[in-house]
VONU-444319 format. One record per residue: residue number from 1; y, x, z of N, C-alpha, C, O in turn; residue in three letters. Coordinates in nm, 3 decimals. Each point is the difference from the previous one (the first is absolute). Layout:
# VONU-444319
+-----+---------+---------+---------+---------+---------+---------+---------+---------+---------+---------+---------+---------+---------+
! num !      nY !      nX !      nZ !     caY !     caX !     caZ !      cY !      cX !      cZ !      oY !      oX !      oZ ! residuo !
+-----+---------+---------+---------+---------+---------+---------+---------+---------+---------+---------+---------+---------+---------+
! NUM !       Y !       X !       Z !       Y !       X !       Z !       Y !       X !       Z !       Y !       X !       Z !     ALA !
...
+-----+---------+---------+---------+---------+---------+---------+---------+---------+---------+---------+---------+---------+---------+
# end
This chain:
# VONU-444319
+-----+---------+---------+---------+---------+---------+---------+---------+---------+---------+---------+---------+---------+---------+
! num !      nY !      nX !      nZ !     caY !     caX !     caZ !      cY !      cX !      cZ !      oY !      oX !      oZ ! residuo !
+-----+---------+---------+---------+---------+---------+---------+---------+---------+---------+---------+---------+---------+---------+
!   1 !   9.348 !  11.681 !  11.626 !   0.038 !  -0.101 !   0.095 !  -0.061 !  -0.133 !  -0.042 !  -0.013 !  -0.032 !  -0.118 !     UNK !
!   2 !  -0.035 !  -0.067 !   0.252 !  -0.070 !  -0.117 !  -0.067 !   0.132 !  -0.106 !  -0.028 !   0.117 !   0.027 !   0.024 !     UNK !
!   3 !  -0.154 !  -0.115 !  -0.064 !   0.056 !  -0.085 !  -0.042 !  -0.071 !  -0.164 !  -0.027 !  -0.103 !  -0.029 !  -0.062 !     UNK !
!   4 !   0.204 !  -0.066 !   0.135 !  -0.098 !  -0.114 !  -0.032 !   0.117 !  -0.102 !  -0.032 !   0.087 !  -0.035 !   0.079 !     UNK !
!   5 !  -0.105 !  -0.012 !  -0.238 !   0.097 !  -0.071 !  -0.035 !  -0.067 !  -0.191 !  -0.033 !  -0.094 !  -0.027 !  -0.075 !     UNK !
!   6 !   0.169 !  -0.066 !   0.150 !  -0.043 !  -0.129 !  -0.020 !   0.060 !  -0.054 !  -0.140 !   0.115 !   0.013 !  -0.041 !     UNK !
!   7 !  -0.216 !  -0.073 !  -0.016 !   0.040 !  -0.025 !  -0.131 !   0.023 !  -0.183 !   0.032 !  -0.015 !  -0.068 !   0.101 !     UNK !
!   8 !   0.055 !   0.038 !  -0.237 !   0.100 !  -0.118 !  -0.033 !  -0.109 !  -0.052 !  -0.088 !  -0.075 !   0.073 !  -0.066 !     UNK !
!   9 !   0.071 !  -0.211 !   0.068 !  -0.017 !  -0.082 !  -0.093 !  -0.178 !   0.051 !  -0.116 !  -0.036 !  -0.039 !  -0.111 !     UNK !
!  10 !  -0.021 !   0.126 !   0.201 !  -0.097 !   0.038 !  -0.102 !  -0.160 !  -0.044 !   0.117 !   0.012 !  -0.049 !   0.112 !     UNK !
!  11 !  -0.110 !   0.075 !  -0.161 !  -0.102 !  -0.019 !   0.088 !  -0.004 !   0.077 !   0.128 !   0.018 !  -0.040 !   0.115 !     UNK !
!  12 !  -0.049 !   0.172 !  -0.165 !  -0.006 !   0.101 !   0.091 !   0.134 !  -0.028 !   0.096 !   0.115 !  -0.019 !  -0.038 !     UNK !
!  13 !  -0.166 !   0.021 !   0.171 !   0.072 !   0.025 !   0.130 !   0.129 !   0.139 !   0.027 !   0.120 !  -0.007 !   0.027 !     UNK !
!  14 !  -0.192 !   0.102 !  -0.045 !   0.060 !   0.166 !   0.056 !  -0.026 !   0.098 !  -0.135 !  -0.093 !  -0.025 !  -0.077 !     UNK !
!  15 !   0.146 !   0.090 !   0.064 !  -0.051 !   0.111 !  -0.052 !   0.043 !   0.114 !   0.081 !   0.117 !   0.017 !   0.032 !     UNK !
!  16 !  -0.250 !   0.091 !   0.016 !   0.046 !   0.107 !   0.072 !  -0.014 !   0.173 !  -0.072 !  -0.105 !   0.030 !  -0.058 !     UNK !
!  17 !   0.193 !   0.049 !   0.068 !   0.013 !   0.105 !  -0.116 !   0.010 !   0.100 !   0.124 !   0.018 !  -0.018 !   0.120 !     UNK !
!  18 !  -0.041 !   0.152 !  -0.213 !   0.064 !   0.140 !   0.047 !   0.090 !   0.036 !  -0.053 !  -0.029 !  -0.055 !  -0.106 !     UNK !
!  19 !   0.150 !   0.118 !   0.078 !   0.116 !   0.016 !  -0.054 !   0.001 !   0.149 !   0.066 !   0.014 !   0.009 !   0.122 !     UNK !
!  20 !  -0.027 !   0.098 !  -0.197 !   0.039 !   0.139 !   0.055 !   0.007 !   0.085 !  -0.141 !  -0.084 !   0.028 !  -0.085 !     UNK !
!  21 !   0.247 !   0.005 !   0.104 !   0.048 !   0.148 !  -0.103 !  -0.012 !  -0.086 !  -0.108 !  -0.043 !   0.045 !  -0.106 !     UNK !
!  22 !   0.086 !  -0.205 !   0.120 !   0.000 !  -0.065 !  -0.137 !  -0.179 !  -0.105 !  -0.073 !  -0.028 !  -0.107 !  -0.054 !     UNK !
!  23 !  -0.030 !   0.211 !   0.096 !  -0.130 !  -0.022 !  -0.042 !  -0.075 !  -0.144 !   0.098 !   0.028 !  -0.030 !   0.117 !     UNK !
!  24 !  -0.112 !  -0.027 !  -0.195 !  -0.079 !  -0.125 !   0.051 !  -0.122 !   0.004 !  -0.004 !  -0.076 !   0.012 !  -0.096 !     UNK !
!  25 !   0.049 !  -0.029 !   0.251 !  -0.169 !  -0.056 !   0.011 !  -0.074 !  -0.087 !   0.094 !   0.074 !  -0.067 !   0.072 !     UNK !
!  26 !  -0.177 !   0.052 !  -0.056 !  -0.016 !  -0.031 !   0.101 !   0.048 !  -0.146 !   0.004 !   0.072 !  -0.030 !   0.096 !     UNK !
!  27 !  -0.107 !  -0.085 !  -0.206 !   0.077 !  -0.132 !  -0.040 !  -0.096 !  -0.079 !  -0.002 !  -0.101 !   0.022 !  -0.067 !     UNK !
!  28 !   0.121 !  -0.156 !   0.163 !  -0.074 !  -0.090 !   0.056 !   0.090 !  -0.081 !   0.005 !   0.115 !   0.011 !   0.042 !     UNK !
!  29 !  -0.213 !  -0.156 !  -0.117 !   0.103 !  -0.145 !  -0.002 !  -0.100 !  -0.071 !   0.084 !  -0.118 !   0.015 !  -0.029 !     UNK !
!  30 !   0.156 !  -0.097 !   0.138 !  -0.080 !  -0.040 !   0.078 !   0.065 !  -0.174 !  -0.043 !   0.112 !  -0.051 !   0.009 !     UNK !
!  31 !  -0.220 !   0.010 !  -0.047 !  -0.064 !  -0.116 !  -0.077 !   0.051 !   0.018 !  -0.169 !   0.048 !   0.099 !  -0.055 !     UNK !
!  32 !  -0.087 !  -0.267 !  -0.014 !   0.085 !   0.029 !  -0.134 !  -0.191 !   0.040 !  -0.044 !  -0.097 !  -0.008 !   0.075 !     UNK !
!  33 !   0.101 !   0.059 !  -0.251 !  -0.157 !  -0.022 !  -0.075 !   0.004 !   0.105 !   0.000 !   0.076 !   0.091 !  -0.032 !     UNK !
!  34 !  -0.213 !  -0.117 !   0.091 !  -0.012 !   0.214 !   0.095 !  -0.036 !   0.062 !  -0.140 !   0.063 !   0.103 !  -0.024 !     UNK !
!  35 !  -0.139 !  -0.137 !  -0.058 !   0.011 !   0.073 !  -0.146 !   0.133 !   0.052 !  -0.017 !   0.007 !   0.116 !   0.040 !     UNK !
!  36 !   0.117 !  -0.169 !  -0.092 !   0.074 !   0.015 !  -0.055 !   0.102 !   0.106 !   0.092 !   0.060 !   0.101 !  -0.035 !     UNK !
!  37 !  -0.071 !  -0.183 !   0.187 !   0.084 !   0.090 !   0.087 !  -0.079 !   0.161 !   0.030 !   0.055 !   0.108 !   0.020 !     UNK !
!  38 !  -0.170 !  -0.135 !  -0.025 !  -0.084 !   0.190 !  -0.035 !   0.049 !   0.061 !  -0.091 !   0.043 !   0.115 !   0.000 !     UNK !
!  39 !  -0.049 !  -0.219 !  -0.114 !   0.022 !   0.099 !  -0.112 !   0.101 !   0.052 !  -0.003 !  -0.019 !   0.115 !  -0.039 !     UNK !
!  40 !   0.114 !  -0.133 !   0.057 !   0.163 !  -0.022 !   0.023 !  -0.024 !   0.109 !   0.059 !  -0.021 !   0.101 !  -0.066 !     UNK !
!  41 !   0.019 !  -0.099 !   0.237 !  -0.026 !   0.128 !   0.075 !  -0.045 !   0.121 !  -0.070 !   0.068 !   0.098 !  -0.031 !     UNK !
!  42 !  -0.220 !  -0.125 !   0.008 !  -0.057 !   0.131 !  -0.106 !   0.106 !   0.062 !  -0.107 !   0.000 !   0.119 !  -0.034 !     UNK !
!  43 !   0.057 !  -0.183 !   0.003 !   0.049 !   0.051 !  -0.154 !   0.112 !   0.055 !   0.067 !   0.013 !   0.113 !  -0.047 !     UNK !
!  44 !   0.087 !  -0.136 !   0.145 !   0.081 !   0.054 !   0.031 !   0.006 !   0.091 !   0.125 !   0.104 !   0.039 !   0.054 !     UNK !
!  45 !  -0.245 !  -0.006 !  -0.011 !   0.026 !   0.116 !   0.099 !  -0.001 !   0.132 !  -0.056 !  -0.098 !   0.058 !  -0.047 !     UNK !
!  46 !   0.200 !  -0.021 !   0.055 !   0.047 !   0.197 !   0.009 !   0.164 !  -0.047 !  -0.128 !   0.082 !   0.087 !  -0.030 !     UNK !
!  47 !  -0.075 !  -0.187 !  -0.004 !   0.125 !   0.010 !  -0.085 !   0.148 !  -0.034 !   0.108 !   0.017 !  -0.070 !   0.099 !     UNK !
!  48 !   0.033 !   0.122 !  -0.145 !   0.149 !   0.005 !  -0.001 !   0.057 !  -0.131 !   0.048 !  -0.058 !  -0.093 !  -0.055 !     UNK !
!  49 !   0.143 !   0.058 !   0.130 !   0.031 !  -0.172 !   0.046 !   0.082 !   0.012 !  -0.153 !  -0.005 !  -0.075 !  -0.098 !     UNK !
!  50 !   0.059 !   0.165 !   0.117 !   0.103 !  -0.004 !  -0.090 !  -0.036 !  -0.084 !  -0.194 !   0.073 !  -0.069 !  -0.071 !     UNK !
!  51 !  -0.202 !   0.116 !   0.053 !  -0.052 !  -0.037 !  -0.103 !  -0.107 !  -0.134 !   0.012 !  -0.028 !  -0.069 !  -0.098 !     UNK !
!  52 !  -0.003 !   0.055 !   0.175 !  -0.060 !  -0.146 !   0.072 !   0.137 !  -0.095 !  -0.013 !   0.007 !  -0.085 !  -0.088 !     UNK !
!  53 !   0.088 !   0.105 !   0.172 !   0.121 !  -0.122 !  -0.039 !   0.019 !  -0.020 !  -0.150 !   0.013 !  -0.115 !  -0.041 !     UNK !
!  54 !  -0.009 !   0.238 !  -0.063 !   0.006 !  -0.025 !  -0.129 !  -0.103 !  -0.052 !  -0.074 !   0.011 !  -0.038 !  -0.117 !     UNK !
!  55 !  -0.116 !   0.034 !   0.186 !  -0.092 !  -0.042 !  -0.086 !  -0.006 !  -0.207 !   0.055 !  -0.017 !  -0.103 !  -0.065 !     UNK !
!  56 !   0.041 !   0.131 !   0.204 !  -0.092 !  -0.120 !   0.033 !   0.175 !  -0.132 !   0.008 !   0.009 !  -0.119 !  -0.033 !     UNK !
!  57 !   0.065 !   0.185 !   0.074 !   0.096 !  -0.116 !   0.014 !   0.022 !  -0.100 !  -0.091 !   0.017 !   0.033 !  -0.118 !     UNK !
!  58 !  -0.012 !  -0.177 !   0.157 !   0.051 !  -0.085 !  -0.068 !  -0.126 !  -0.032 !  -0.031 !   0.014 !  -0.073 !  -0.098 !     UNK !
!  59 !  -0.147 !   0.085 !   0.125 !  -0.073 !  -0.079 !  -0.090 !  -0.077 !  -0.111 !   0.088 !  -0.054 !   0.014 !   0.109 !     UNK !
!  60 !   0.068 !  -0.134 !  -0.194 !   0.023 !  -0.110 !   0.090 !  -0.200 !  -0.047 !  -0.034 !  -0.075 !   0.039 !  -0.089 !     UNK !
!  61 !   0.051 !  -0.126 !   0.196 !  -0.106 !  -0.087 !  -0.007 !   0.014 !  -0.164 !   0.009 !   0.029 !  -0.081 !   0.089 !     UNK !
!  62 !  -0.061 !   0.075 !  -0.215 !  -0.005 !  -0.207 !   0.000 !   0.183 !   0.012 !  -0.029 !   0.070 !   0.073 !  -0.070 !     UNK !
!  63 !  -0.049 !  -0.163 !   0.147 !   0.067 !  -0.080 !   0.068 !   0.164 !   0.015 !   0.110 !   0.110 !  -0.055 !   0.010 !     UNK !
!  64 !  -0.210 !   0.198 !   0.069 !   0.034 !   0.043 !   0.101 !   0.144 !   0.132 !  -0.009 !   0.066 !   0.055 !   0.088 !     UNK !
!  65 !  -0.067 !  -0.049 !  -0.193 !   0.144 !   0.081 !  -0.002 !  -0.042 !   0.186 !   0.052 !   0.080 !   0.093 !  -0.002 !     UNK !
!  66 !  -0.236 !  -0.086 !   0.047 !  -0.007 !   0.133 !   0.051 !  -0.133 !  -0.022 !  -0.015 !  -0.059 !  -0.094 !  -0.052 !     UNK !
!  67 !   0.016 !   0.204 !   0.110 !  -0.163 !   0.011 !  -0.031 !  -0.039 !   0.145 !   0.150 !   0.092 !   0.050 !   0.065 !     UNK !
!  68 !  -0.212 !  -0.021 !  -0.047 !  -0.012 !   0.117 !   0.069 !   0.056 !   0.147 !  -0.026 !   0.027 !   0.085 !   0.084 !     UNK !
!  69 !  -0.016 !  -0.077 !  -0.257 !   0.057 !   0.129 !  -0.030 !   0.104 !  -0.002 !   0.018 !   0.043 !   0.100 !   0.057 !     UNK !
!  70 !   0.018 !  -0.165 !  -0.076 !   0.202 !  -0.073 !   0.033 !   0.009 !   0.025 !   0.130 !   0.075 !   0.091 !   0.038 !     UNK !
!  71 !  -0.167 !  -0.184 !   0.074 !   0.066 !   0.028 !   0.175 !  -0.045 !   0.187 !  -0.008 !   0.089 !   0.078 !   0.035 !     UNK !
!  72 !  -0.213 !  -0.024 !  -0.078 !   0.021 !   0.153 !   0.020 !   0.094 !   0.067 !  -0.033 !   0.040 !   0.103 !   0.055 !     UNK !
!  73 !   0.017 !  -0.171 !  -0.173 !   0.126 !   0.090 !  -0.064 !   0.123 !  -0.001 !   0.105 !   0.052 !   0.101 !   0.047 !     UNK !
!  74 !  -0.026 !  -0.195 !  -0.027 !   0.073 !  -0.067 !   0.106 !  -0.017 !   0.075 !   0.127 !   0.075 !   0.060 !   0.078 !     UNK !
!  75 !  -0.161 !  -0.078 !  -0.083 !  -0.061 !   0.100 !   0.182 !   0.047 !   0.102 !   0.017 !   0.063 !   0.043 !   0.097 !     UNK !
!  76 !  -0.104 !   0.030 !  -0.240 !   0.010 !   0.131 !   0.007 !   0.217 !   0.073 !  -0.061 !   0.073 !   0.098 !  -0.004 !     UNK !
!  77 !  -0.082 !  -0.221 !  -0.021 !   0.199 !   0.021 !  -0.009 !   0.032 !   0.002 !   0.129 !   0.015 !   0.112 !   0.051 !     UNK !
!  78 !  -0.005 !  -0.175 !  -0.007 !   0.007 !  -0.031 !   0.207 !  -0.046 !   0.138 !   0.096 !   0.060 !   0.070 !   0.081 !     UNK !
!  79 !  -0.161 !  -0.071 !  -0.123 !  -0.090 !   0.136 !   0.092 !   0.102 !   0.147 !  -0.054 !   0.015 !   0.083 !   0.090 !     UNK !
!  80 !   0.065 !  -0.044 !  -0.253 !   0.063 !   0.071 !  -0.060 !   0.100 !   0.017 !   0.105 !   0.019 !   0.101 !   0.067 !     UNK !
!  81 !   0.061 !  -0.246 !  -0.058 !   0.106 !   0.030 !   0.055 !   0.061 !   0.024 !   0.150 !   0.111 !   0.027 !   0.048 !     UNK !
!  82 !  -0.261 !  -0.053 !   0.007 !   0.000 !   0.002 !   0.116 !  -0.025 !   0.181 !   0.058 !   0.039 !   0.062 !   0.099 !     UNK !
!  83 !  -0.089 !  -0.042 !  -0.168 !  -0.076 !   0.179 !   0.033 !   0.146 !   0.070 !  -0.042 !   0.013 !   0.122 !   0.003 !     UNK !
+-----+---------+---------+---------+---------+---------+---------+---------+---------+---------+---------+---------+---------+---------+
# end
């Protein structure tokens, strides 16, 4: 199932996911440092949301109290509880 979660306080605008049988792919941050938001994507397509929230939550950028891996983690808590 797609999914398009608006993030808080970070560059990137949206992040849009697949969420099916748990598993993640298909992850696009539309704006935000397309390096970092690729890499991000890359590294986490075919894992587990479940292990993405553990890895990525809480980790902040600057200033800002969150970062892109944080609103995904986030996203993907939301998208959990919604399915």
């Amino acid at each position: 199932m797609r999914h398009v979660y608006q993030t808080k306080n970070t560059c990137s605008r949206s992040i849009e996911f697949d969420l099916n049988d748990g598993i993640v792919t298909n992850v696009k941050f539309n704006g935000g440092c397309m390096g970092n938001t690729k890499g991000v994507a890359a590294l986490v397509e075919g894992m587990s949301a479940e292990e993405i929230i553990r890895r990525c939550k809480n980790i902040p950028c600057g200033f800002r109290g969150t970062s892109c891996p944080d609103q995904l983690a986030l996203a993907l808590e939301k998208a959990l509880r919604t399915s």
